[in-house]
C-alpha positions as CSV (number, residue, x, y, z in Angstrom):
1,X,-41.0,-3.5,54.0
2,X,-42.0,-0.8,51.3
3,X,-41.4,-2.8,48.0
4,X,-43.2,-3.3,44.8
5,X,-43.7,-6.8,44.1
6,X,-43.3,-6.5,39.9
7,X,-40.3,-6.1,38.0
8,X,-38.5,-2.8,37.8
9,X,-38.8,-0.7,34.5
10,X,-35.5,0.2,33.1
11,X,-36.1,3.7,33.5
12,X,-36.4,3.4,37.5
13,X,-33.3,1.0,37.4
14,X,-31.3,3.8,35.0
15,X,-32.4,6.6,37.3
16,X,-31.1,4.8,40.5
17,X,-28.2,3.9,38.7
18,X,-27.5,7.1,36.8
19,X,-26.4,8.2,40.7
20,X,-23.3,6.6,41.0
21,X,-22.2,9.1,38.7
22,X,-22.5,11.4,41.7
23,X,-21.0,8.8,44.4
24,X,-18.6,7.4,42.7
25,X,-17.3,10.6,41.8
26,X,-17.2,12.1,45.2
27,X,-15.5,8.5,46.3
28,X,-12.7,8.7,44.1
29,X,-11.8,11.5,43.3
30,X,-11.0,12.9,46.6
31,X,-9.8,10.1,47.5
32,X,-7.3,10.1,44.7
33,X,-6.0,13.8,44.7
34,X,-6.8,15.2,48.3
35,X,-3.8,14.0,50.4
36,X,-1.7,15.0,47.4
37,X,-3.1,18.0,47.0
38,X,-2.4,19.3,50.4
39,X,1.3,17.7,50.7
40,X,2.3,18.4,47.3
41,X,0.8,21.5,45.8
42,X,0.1,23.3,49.4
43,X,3.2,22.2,51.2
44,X,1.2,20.4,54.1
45,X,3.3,17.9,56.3
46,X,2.2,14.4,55.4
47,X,1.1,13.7,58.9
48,X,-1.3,17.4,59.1
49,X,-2.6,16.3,55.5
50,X,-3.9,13.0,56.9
51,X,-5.3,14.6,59.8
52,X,-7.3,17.0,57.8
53,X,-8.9,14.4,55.7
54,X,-9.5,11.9,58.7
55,X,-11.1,14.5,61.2
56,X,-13.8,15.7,58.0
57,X,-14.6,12.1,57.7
58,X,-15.0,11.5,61.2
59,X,-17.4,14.5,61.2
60,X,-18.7,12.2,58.2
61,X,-19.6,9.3,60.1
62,X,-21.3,11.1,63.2
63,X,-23.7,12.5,60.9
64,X,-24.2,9.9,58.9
65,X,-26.4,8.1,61.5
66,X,-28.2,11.0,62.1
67,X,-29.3,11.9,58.3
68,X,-30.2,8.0,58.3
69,X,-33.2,8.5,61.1
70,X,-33.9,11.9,59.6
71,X,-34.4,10.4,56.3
72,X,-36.9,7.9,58.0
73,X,-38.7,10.8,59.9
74,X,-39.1,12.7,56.3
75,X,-40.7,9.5,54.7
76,X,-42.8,9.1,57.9
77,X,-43.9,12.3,57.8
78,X,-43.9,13.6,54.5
79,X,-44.0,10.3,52.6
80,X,-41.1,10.8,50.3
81,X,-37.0,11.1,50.9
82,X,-36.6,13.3,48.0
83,X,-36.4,16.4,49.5
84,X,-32.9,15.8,51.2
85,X,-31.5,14.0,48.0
86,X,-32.0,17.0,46.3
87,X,-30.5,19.6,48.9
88,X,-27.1,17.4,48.9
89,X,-27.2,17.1,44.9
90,X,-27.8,21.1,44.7
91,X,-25.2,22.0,47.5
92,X,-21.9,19.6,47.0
93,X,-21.2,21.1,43.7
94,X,-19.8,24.4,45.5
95,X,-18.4,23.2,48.3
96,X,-16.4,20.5,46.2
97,X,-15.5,23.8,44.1
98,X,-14.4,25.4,47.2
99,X,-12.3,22.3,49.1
100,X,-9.5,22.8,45.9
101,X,-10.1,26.7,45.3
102,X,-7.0,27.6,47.9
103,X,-5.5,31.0,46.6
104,X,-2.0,30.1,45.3
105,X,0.4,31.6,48.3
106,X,-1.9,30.6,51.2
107,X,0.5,29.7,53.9
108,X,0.4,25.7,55.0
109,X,-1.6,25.9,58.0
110,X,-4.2,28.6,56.3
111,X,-4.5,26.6,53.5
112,X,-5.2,23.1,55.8
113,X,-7.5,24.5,57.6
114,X,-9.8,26.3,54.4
115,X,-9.5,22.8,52.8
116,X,-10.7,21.1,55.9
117,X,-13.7,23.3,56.7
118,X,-14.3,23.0,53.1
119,X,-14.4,19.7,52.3
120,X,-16.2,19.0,55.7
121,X,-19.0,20.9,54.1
122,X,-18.8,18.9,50.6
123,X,-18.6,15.8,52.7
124,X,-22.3,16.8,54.8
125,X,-23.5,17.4,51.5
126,X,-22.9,14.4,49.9
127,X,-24.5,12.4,53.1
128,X,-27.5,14.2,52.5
129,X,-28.0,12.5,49.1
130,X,-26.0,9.1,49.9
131,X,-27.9,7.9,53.3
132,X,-31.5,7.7,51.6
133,X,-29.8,7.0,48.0
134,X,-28.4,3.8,49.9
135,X,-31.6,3.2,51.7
136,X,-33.9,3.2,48.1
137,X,-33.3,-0.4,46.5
138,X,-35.2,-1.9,49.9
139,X,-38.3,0.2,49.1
140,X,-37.8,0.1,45.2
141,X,-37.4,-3.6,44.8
142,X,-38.2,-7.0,46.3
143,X,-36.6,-10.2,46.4
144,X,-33.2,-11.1,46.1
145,X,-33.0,-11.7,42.5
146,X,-34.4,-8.1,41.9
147,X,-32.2,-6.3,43.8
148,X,-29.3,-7.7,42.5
149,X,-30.1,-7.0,38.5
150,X,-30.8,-3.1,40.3
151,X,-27.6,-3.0,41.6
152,X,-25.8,-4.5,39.6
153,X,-26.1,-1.6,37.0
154,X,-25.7,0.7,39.8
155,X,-22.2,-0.7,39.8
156,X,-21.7,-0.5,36.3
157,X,-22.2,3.3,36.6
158,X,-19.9,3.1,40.0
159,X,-17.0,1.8,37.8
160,X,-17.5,4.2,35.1
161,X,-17.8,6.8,37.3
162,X,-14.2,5.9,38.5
163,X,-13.0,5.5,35.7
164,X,-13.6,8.7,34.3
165,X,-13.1,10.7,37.6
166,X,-9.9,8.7,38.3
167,X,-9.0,8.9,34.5
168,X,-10.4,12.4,33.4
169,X,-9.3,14.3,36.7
170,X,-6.3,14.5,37.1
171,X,-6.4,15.0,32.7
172,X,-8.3,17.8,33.7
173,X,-5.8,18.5,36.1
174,X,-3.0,18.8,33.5
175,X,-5.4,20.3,30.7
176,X,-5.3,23.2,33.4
177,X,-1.9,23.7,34.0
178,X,-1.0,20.5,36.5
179,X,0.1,20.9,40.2
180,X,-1.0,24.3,40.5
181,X,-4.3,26.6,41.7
182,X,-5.5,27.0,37.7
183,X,-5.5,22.9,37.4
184,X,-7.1,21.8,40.9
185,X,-9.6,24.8,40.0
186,X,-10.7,23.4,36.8
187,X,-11.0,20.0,37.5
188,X,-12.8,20.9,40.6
189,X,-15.4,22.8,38.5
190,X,-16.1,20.4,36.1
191,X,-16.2,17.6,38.4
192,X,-18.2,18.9,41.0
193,X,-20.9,20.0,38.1
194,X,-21.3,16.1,36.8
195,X,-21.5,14.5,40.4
196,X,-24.3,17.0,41.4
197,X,-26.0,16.5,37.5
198,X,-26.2,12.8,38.2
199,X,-27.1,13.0,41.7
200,X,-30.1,15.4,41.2
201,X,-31.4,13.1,38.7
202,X,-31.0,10.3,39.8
203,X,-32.9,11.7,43.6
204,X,-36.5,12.1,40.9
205,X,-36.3,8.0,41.4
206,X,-37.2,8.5,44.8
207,X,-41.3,8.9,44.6
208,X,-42.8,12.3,45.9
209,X,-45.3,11.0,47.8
210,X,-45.5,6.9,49.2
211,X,-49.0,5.5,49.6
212,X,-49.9,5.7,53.0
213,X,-50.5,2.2,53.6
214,X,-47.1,1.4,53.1
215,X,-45.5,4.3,54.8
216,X,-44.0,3.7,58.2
217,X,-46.3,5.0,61.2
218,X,-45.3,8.6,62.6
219,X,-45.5,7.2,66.0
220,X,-42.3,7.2,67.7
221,X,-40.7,9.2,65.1
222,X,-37.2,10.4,66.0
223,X,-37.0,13.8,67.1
224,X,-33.8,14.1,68.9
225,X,-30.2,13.1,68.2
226,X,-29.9,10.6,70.8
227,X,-32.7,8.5,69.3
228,X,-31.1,9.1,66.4
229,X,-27.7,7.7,67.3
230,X,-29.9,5.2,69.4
231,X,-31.8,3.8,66.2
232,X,-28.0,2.8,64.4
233,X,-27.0,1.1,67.6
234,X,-30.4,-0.5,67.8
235,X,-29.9,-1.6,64.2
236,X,-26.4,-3.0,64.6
237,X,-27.8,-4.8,67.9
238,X,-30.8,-6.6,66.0
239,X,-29.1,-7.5,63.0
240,X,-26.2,-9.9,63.0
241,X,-26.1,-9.9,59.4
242,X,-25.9,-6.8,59.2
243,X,-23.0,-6.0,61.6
244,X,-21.3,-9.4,59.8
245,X,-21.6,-7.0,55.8
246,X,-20.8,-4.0,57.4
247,X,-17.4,-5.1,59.1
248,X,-16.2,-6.6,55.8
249,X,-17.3,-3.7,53.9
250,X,-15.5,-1.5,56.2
251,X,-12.4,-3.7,56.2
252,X,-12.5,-3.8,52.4
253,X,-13.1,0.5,52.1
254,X,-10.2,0.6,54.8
255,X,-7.6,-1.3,52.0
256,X,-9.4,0.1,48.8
257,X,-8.6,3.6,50.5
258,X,-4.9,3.4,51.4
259,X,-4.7,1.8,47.6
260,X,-6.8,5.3,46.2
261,X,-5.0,7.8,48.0
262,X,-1.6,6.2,47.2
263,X,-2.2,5.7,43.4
264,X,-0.9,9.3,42.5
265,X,2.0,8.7,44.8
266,X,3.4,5.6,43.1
267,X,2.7,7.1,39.8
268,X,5.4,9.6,40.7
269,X,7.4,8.1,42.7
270,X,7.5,4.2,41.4
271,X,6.6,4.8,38.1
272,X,8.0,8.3,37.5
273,X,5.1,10.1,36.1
274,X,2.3,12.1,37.0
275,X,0.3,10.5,34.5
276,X,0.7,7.5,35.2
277,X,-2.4,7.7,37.2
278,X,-4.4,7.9,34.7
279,X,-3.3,4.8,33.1
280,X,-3.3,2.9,36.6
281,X,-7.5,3.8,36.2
282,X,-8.3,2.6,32.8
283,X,-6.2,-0.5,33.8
284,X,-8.2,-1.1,37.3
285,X,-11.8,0.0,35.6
286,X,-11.4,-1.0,31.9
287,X,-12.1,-5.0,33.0
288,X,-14.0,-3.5,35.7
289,X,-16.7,-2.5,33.3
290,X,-16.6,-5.6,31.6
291,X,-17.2,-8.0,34.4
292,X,-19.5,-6.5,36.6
293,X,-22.7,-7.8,35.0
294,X,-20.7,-11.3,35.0
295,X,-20.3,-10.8,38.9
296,X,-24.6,-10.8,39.0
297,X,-24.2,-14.4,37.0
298,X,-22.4,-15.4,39.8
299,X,-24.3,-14.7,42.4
300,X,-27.4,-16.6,40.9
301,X,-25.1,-19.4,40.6
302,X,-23.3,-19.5,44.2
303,X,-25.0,-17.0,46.3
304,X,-24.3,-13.5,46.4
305,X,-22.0,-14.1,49.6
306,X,-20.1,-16.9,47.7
307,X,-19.2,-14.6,45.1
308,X,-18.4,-11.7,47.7
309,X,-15.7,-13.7,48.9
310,X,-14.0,-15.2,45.2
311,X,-14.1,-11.6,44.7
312,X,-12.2,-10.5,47.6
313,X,-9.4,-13.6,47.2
314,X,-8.6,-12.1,43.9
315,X,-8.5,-8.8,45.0
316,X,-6.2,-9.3,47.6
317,X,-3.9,-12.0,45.6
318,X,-3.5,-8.9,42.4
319,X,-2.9,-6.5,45.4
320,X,0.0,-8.9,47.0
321,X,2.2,-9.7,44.1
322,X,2.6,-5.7,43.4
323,X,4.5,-6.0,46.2
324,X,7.6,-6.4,43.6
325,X,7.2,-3.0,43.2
326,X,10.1,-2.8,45.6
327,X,12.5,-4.5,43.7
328,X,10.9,-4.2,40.0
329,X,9.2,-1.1,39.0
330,X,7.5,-1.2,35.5
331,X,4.6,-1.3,33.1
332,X,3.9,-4.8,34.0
333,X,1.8,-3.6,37.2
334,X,-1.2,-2.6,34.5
335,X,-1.8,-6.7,34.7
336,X,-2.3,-7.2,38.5
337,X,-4.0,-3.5,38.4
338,X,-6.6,-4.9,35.9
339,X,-7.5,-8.7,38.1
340,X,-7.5,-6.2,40.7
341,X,-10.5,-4.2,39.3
342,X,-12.1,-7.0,37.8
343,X,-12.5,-8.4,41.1
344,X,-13.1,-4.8,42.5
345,X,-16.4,-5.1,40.6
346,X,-17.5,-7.4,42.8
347,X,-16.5,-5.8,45.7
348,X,-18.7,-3.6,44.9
349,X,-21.9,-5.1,43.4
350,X,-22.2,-7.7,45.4
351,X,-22.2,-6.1,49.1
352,X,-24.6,-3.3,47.9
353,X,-27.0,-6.1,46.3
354,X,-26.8,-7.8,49.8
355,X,-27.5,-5.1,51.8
356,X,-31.5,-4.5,51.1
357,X,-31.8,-8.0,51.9
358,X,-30.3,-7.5,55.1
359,X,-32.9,-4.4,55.5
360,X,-36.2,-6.6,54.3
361,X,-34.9,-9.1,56.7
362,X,-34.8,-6.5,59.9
363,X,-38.6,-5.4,57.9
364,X,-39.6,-8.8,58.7
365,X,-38.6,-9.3,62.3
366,X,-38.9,-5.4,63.2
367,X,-41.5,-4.0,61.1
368,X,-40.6,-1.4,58.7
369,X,-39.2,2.3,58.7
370,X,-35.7,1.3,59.4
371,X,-34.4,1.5,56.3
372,X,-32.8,5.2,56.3
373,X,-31.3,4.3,59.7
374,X,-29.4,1.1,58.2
375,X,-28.3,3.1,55.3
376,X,-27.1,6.1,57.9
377,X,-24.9,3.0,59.3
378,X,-23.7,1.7,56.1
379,X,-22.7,5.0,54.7
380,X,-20.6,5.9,58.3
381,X,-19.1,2.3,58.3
382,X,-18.4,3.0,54.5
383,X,-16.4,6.4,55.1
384,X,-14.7,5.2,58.1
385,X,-12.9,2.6,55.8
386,X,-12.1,4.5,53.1
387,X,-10.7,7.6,55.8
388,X,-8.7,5.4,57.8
389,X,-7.4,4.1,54.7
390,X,-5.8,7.4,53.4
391,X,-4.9,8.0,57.3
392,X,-3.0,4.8,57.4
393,X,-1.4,6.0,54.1
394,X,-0.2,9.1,55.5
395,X,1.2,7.5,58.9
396,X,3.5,5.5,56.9
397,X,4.4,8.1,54.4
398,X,6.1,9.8,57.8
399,X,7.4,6.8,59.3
400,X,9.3,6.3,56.5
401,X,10.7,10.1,55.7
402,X,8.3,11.3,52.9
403,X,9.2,14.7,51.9
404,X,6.1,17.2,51.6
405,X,6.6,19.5,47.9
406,X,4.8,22.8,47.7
407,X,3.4,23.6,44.1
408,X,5.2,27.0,44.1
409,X,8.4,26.0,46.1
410,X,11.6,25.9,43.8
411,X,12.4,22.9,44.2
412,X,9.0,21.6,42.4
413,X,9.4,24.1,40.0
414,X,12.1,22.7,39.0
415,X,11.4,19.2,39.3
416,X,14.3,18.3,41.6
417,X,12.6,16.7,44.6
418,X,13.3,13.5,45.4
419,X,12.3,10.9,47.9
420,X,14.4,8.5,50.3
421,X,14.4,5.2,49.1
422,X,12.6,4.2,52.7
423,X,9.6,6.4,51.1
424,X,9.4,4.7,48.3
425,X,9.2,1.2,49.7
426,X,6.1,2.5,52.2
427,X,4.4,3.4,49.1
428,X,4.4,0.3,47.6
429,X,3.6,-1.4,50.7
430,X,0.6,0.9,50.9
431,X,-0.2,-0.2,47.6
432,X,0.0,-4.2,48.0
433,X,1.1,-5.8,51.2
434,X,-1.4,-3.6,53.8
435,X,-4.2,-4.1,51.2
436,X,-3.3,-7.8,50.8
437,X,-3.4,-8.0,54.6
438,X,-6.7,-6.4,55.0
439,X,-9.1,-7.9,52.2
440,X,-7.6,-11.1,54.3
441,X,-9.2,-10.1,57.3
442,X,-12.1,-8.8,56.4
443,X,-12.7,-12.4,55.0
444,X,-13.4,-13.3,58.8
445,X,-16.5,-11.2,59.2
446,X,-17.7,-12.4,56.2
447,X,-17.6,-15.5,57.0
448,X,-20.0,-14.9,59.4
449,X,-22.5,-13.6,57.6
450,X,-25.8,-16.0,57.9
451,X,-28.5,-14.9,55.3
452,X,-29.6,-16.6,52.1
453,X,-31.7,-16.7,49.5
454,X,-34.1,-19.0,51.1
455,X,-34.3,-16.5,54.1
456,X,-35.1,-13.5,52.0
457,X,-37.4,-14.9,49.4
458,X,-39.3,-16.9,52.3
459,X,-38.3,-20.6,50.4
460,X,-38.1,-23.3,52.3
């Protein structure tokens, strides 16, 4: 395992942190405004919508694997994953710009397929910087305690980073004119320049050149995409821990997405306002912000895996009672929203801190220069979940008769559409019952999951 065996500075843990910027940014935001974008400002069927989005992120997760082994074969070879980081940092900015640049006009099917090629682009970008970003904390830190004071303040940044993404885009949004090409163009501008800013400097924490007696051996490097896809499998096969975190995390990006991509939708159609969003954001990430260094507390206390699953219960028990939604739409839902992120925080923290643990433990068995390769798995399981999660959104959207607006069609214009009340109910179930169901499950795998602090600090 590449590790240092002294405390991190808290420049090196600001740098690394200073990145979620970048990820959590790409994660949200996206997430938040893409299905909507297509339905409801380019008049794409709900169903096509969810099909652009899923097949990009399916592209996602085939690559991802193969920019993990790649990011090993760079360190091997060259002795430092920098290179890449920076590549992704430098290039999402203008394919993000691109993905919500559609000329107003564009007819449906023209305009699903530019925002598809797109933001199939932004996506590969991004997976340049995210599979070694993810892979970093196993080579930057050691020991279990470590890792989880360096990831816990990547999280912090990760829930400010939603916050103001999920907050300040769609503001940006409406500062530009709302619904329309002007409002997606700004806020694509301005957003796509702060997630590159923070990736590209957060990518200098990565070192330019490893000592070589601590650098994998080049022997065996791999060259050619079925090692590549070989090394994942291999490092799902060896590592039962591993495949135990993954399958949770997945679970958990699967409900976590259907509950992002439906936020704008029950802002507009539950609570009757466009803006709502933004409140439904400083309500999940305002506590959010707060407890996540509380979350770390925890874990010293109980075990990281322990608190991973408290976490989870509370998620999923704020996520099920705004299920009266249905029957009772109001203000109150900013309370269950805000237990929600609270919890959310350590969702988050908690998994991530767990993970280079998981990748010194395959270091100790395996030998090291696996770490790119677990992070190449991580980041495809990762983007699975939160895919299937819009996709699921859409399916139900038409099952239950949702009605696809076009920014310039008159009936947007002049604010007339409605929705069947069958439409409504699936977006709230989206938001609460489906979630509920799936942090449930994913409390299975977890369960499973065998690793402890006496088995990665070597105490008996």
């Amino acid at each position: 395992m590449i590790a240092t065996q002294q405390s991190l500075s808290r420049a090196t843990v600001a740098r690394y942190a200073v990145g979620s910027l970048g990820t959590g940014g790409f994660a949200t935001l996206p997430g938040l405004v893409l299905v909507y974008y297509l339905t409801d400002s380019l008049g794409v069927a709900a169903i096509a919508a969810g099909l652009v989005v899923t097949v990009a992120k399916v592209w996602d997760v085939i690559i991802d694997p193969v920019i993990g082994a790649r990011s090993d074969r760079m360190l091997a070879v060259r002795g430092s994953r920098r290179p890449m980081m920076v590549l992704g940092a430098v290039a999402l900015p203008v394919f993000f710009l691109l993905t919500f640049a559609v000329p107003a006009g564009t007819p449906a099917v023209a305009a699903a397929v530019w925002v598809f090629v797109a933001f199939l682009l932004t996506a590969t970008a991004f997976s340049l910087f995210q599979v070694p970003y993810i892979a970093l904390p196993a080579e930057l830190a050691s020991g279990y305690d470590e890792r989880t004071r360096l990831l816990t303040w990547r999280v912090v940044v990760l829930t400010f980073a939603i916050l103001l993404f999920g907050a300040g885009g769609p503001a940006l949004r409406s500062l530009g004119g709302g619904n329309g090409f002007a409002g997606y163009f700004l806020m694509a501008l301005v957003a796509g320049v702060v997630i590159g800013a923070g990736m590209l400097v957060s990518a200098g924490v990565a070192p330019r050149q490893l000592p070589a007696e601590v650098l994998p051996p080049r022997e065996g490097v791999l060259t050619t995409l079925r090692r590549n896809y070989a090394a994942g499998i291999g490092a799902l096969r060896d590592s039962q821990p591993f495949r135990a975190l993954l399958l949770t995390f997945l679970l958990q990006g699967l409900a976590t997405g259907m509950m992002l991509a439906g936020a704008n939708y029950v802002a507009t159609w539950v609570l009757h306002s466009e803006d709502a969003v933004t409140f439904l954001f400083i309500a999940l990430i305002g506590p959010a912000l707060v407890v996540t260094p509380v979350w770390g507390v925890v874990a010293r206390r109980i075990g990281k895996e322990r608190g991973f699953a408290v976490a989870s219960v509370l998620f999923a028990a704020a996520a099920l009672s705004m299920v009266l939604l249905v029957w009772f739409p109001g203000g109150w839902v900013y309370l269950p929203v805000a237990v929600a992120g609270a919890a959310y925080a350590g969702m988050q923290s908690l998994p991530m801190a767990m993970l280079p643990d998981v990748i010194s433990d395959d270091a100790r068995r395996n030998g090291p220069g696996r770490a790119g390769t677990f992070g190449g798995m991580w980041t495809a399981g990762e983007t699975t979940g939160m895919a299937l999660g819009a996709t699921v959104l859409t399916i139900v959207l038409a099952l239950t008769g949702y009605i696809a607006r076009s920014a310039s069609g008159a009936a947007a214009a002049a604010g007339a559409a409605t929705q069947p009340a069958e439409a409504v109910a699936g977006i709230v179930l989206s938001f609460s019952l489906l979630p509920a169901a799936i942090i449930a499950a994913s409390l299975a795998p977890l369960a499973r999951y065998r690793l402890r602090k006496g088995d990665v600090d070597g105490v008996l």
